[in-house]
VEXRO-751407 format. One record per atom (N, C-alpha, C): residue in three letters; chain; x, y, z. Coordinates in Angstrom, 3 decimals, always signed. Example, Ala and Ser with C-alpha at 12.3 -4.5 7.8 and 13.67 -1.06 7.14 Angstrom:
<nodes>
<node rest="ala" kette="A" c1="+13.190" c2="-5.690" c3="+7.800"/>
<node rest="ala" kette="A" c1="+12.300" c2="-4.500" c3="+7.800"/>
<node rest="ala" kette="A" c1="+13.200" c2="-3.300" c3="+7.800"/>
<node rest="ser" kette="A" c1="+12.850" c2="-2.250" c3="+7.080"/>
<node rest="ser" kette="A" c1="+13.670" c2="-1.060" c3="+7.140"/>
<node rest="ser" kette="A" c1="+12.900" c2="+0.030" c3="+7.870"/>
</nodes>
This chain:
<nodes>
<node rest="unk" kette="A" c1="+143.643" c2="+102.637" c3="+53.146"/>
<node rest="unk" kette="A" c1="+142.725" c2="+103.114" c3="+54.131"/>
<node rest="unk" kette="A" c1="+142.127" c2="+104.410" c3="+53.609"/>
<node rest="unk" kette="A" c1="+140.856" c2="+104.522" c3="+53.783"/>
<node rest="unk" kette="A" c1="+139.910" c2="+105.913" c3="+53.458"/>
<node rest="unk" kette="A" c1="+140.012" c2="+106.574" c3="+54.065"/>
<node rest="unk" kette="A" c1="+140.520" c2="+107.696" c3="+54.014"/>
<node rest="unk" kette="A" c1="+140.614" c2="+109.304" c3="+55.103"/>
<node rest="unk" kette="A" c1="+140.239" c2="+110.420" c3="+54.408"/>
<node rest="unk" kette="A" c1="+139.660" c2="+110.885" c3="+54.744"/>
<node rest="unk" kette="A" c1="+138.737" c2="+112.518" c3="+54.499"/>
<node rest="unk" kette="A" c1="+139.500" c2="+113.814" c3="+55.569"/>
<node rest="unk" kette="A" c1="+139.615" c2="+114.450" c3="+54.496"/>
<node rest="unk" kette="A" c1="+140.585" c2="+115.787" c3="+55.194"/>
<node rest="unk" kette="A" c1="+140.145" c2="+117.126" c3="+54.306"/>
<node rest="unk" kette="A" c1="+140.631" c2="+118.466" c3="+55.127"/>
<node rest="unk" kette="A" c1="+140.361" c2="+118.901" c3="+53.958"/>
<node rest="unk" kette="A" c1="+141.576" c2="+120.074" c3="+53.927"/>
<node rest="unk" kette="A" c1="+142.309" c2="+120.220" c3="+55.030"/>
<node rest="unk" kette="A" c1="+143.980" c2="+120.412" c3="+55.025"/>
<node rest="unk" kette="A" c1="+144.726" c2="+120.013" c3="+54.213"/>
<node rest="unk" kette="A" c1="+145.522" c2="+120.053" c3="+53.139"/>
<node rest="unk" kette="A" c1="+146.565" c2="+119.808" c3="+52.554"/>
<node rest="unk" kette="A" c1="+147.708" c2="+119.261" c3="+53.621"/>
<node rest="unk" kette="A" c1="+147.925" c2="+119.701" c3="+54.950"/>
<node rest="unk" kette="A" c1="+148.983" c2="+119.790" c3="+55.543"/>
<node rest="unk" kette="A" c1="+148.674" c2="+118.555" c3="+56.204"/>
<node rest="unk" kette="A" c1="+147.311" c2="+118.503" c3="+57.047"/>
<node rest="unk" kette="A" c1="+146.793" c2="+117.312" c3="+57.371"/>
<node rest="unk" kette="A" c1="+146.858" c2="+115.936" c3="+56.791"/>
<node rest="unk" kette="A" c1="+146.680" c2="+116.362" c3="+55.708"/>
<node rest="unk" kette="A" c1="+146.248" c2="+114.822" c3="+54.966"/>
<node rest="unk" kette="A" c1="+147.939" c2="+114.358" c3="+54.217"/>
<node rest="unk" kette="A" c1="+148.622" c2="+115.043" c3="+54.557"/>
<node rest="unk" kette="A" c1="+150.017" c2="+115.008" c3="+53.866"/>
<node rest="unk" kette="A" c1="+150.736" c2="+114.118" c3="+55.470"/>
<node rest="unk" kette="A" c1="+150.530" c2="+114.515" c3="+56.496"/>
<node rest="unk" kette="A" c1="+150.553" c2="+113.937" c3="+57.961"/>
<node rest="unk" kette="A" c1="+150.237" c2="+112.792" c3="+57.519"/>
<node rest="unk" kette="A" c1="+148.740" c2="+112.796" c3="+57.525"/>
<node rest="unk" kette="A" c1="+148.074" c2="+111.534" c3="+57.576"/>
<node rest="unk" kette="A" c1="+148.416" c2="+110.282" c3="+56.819"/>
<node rest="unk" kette="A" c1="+148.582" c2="+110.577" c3="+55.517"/>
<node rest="unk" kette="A" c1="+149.162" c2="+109.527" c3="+54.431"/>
<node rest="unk" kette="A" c1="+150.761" c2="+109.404" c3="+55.229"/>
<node rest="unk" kette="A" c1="+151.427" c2="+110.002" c3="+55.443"/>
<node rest="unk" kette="A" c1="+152.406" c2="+109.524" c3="+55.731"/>
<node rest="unk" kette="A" c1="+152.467" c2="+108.446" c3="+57.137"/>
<node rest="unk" kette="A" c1="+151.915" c2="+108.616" c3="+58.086"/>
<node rest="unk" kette="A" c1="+151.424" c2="+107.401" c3="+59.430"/>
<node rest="unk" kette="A" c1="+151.445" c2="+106.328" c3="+58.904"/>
<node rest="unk" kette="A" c1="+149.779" c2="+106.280" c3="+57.950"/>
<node rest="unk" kette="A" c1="+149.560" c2="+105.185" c3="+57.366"/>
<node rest="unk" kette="A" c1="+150.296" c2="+104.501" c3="+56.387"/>
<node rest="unk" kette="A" c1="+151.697" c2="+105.360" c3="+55.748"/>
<node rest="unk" kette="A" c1="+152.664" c2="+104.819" c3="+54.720"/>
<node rest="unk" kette="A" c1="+153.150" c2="+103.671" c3="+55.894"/>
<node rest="unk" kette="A" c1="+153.546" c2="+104.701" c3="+56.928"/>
<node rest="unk" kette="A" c1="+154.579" c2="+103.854" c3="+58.294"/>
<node rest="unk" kette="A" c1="+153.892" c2="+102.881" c3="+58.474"/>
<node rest="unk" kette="A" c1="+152.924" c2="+102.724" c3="+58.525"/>
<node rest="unk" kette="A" c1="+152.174" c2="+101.035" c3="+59.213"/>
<node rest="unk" kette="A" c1="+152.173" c2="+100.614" c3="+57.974"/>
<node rest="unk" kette="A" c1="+152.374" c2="+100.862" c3="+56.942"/>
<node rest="unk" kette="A" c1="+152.369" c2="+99.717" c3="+55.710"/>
<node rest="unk" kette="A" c1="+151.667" c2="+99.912" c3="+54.823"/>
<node rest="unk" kette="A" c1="+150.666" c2="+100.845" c3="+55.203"/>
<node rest="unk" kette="A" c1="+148.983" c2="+100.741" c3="+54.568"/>
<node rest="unk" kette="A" c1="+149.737" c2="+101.547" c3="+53.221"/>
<node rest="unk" kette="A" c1="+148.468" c2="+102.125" c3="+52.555"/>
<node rest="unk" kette="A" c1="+148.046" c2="+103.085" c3="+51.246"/>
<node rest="unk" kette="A" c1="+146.976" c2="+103.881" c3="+51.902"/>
<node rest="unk" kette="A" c1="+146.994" c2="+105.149" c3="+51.203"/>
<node rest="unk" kette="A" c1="+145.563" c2="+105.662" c3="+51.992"/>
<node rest="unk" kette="A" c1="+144.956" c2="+106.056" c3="+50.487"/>
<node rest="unk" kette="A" c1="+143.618" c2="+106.237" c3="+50.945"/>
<node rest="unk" kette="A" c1="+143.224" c2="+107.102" c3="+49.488"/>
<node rest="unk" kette="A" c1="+141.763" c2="+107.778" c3="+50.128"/>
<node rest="unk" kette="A" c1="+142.757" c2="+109.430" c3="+49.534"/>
<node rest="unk" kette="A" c1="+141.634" c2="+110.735" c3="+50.043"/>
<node rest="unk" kette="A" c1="+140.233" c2="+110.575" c3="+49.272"/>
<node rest="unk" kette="A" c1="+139.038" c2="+110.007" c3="+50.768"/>
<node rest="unk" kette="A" c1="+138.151" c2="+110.068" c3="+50.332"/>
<node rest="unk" kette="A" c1="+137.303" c2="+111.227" c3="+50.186"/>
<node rest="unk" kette="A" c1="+137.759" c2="+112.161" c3="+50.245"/>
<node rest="unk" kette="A" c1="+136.455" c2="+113.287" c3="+50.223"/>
<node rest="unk" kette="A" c1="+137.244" c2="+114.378" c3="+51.635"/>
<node rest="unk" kette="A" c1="+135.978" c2="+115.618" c3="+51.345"/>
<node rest="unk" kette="A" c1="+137.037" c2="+116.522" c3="+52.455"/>
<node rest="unk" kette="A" c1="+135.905" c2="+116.402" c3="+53.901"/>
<node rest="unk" kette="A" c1="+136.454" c2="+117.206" c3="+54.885"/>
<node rest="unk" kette="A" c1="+135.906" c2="+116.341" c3="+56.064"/>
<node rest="unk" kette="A" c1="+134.401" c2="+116.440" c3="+56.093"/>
<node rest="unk" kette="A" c1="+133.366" c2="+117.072" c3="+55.060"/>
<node rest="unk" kette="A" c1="+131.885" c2="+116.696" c3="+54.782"/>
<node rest="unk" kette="A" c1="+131.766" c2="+115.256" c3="+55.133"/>
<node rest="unk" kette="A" c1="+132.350" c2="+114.666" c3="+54.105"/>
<node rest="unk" kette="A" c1="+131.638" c2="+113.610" c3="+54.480"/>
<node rest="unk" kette="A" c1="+133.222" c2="+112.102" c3="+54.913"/>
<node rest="unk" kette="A" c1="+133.304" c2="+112.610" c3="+56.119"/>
<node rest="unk" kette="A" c1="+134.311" c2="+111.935" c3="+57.044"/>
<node rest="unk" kette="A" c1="+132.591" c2="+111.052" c3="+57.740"/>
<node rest="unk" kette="A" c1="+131.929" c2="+111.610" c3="+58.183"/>
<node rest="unk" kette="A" c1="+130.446" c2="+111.328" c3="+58.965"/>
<node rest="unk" kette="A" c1="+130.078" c2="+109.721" c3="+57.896"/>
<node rest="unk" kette="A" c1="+130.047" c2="+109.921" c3="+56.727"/>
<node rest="unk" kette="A" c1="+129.514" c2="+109.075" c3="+55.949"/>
<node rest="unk" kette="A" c1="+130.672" c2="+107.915" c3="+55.980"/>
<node rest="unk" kette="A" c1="+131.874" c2="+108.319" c3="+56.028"/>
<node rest="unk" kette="A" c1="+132.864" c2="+107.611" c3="+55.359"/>
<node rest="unk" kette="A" c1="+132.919" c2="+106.219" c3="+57.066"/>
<node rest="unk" kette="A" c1="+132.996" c2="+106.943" c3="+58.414"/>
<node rest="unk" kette="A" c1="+132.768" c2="+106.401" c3="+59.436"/>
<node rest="unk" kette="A" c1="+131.836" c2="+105.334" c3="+59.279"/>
<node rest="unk" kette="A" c1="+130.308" c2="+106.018" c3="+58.612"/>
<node rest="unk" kette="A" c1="+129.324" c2="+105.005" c3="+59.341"/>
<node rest="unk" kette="A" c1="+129.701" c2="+103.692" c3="+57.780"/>
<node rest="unk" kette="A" c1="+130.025" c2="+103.721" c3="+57.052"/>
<node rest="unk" kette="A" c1="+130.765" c2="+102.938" c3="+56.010"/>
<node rest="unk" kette="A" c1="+131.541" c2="+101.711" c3="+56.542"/>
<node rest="unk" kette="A" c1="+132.344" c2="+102.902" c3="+57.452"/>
<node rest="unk" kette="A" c1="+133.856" c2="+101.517" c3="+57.815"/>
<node rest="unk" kette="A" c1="+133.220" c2="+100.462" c3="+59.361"/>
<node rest="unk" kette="A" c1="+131.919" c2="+100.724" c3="+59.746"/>
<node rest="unk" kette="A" c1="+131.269" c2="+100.986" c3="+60.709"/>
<node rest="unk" kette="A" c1="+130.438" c2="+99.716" c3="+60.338"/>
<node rest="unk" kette="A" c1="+129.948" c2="+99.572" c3="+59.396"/>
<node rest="unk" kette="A" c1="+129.495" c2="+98.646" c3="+58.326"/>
<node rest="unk" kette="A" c1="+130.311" c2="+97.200" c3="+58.381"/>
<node rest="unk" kette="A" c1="+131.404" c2="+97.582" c3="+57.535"/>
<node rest="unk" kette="A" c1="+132.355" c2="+96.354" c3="+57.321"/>
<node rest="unk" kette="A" c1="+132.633" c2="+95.642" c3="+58.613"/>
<node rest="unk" kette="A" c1="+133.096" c2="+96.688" c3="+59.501"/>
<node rest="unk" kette="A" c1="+133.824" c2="+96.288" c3="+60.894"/>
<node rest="unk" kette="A" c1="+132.262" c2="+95.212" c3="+61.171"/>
<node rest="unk" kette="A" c1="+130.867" c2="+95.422" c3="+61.298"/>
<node rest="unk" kette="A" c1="+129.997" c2="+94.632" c3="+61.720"/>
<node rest="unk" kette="A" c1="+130.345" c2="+93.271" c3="+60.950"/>
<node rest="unk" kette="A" c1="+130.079" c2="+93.596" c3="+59.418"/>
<node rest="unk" kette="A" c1="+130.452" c2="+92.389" c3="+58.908"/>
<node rest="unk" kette="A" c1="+131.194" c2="+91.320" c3="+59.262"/>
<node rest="unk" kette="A" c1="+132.672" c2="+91.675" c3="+59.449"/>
<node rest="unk" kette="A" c1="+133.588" c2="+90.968" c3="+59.894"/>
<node rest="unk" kette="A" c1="+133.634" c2="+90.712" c3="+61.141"/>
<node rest="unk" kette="A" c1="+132.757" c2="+91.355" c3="+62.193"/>
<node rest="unk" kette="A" c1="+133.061" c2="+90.645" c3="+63.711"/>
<node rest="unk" kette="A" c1="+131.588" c2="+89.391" c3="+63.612"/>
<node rest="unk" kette="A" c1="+130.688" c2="+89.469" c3="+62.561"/>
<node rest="unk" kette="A" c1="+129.944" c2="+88.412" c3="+62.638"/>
<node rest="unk" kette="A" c1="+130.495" c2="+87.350" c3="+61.392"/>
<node rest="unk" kette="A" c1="+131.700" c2="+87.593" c3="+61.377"/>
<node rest="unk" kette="A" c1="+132.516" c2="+86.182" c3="+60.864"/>
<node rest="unk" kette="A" c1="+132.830" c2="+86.000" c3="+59.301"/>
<node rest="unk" kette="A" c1="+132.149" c2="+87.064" c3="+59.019"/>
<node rest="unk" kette="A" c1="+132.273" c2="+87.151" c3="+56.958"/>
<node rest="unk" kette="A" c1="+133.660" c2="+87.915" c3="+56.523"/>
<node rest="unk" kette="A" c1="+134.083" c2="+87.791" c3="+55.515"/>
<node rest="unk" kette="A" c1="+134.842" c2="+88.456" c3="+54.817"/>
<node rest="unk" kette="A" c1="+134.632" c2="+90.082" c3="+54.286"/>
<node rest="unk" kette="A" c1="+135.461" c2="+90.929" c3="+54.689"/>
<node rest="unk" kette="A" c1="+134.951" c2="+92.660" c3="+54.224"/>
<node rest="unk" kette="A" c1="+134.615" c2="+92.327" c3="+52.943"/>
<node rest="unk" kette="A" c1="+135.476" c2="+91.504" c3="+52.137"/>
<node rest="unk" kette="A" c1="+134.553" c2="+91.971" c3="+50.745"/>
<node rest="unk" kette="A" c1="+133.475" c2="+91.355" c3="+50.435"/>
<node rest="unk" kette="A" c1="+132.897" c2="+90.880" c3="+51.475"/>
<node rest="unk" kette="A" c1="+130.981" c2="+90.410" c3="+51.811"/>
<node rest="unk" kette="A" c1="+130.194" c2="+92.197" c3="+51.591"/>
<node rest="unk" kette="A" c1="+131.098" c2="+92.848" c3="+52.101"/>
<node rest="unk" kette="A" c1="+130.805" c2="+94.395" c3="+52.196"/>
<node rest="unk" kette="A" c1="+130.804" c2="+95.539" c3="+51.085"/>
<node rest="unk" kette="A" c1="+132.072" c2="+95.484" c3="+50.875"/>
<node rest="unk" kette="A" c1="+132.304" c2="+96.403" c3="+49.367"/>
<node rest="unk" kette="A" c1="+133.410" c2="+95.367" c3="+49.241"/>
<node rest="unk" kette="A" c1="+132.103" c2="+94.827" c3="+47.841"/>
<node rest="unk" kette="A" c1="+133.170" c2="+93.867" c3="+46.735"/>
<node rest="unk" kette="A" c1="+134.299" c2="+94.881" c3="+46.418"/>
<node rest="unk" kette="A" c1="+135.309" c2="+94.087" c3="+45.568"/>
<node rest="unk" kette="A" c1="+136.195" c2="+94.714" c3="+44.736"/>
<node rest="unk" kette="A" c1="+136.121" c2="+95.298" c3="+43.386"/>
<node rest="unk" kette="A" c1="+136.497" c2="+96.300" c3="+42.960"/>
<node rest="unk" kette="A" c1="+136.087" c2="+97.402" c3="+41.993"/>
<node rest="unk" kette="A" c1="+137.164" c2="+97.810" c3="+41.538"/>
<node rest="unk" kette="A" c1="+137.235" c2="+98.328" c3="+40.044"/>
<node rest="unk" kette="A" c1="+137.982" c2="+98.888" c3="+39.244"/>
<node rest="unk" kette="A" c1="+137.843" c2="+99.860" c3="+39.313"/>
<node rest="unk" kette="A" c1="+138.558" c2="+101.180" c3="+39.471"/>
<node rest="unk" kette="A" c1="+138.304" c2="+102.861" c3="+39.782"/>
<node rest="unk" kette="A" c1="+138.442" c2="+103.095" c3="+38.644"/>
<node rest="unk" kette="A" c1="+139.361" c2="+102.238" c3="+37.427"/>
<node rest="unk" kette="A" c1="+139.312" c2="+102.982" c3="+36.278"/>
<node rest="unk" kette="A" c1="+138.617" c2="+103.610" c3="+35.541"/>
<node rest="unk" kette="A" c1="+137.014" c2="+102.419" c3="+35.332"/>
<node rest="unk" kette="A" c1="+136.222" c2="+102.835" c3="+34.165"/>
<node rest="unk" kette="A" c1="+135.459" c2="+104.224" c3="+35.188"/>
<node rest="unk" kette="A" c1="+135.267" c2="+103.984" c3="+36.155"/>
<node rest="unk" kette="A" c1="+134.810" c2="+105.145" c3="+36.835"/>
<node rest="unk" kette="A" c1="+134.979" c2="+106.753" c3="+36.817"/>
<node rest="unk" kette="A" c1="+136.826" c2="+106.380" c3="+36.704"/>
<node rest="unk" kette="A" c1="+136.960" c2="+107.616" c3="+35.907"/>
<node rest="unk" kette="A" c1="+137.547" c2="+108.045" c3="+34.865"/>
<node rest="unk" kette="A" c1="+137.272" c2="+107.072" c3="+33.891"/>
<node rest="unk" kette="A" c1="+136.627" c2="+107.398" c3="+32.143"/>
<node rest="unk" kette="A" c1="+135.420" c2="+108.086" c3="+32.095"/>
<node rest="unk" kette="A" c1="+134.404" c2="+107.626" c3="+32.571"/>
<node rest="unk" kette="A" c1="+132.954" c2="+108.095" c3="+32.857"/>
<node rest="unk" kette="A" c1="+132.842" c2="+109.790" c3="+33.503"/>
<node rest="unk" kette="A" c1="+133.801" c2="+109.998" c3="+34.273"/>
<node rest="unk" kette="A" c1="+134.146" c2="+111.082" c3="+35.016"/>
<node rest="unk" kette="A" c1="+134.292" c2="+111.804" c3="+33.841"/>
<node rest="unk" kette="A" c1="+135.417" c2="+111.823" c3="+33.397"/>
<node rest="unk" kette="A" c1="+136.475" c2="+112.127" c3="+31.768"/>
<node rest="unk" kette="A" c1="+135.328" c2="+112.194" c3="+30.735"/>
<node rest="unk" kette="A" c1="+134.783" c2="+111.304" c3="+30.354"/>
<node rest="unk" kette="A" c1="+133.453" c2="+111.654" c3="+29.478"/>
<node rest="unk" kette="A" c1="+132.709" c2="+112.460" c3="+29.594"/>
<node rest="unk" kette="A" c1="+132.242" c2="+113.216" c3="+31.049"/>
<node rest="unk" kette="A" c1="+130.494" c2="+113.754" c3="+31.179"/>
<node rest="unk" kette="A" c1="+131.645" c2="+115.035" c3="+31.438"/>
<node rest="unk" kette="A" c1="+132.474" c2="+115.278" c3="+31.581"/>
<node rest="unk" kette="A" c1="+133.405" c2="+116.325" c3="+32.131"/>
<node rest="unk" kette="A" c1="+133.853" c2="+117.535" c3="+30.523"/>
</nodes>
């Protein structure tokens, strides 16, 4: 699950909830852009109540080469 924080203490809370329900979380960004990250999940949720699969939404992706590319221009 995507969560935007920008507390250390918070987001240390937070990942841990979402450990308890099972999930993974991964810190998307600090709470700037929580606004963006909403209208995102806001997105999918449409997708899927008109009957498609989320990854109709955001296919699946490798973070790796992403951040090689990071690692390169850096």
């Amino acid at each position: 699950m995507a969560i935007c924080g920008s507390g250390r203490g918070a987001l240390t809370i937070g990942r841990s909830l979402i450990g308890d329900l099972g999930g993974r979380a991964a810190v998307a960004g600090g709470l700037d852009s929580a606004r963006q990250r909403g209208e995102a999940a806001g997105c999918v949720m449409r997708v899927v109540a008109s009957g498609h699969a989320p990854r109709c939404a955001v296919p699946d992706a490798d973070p790796a080469p992403v951040g090689a590319r990071r690692s390169a221009t850096n």
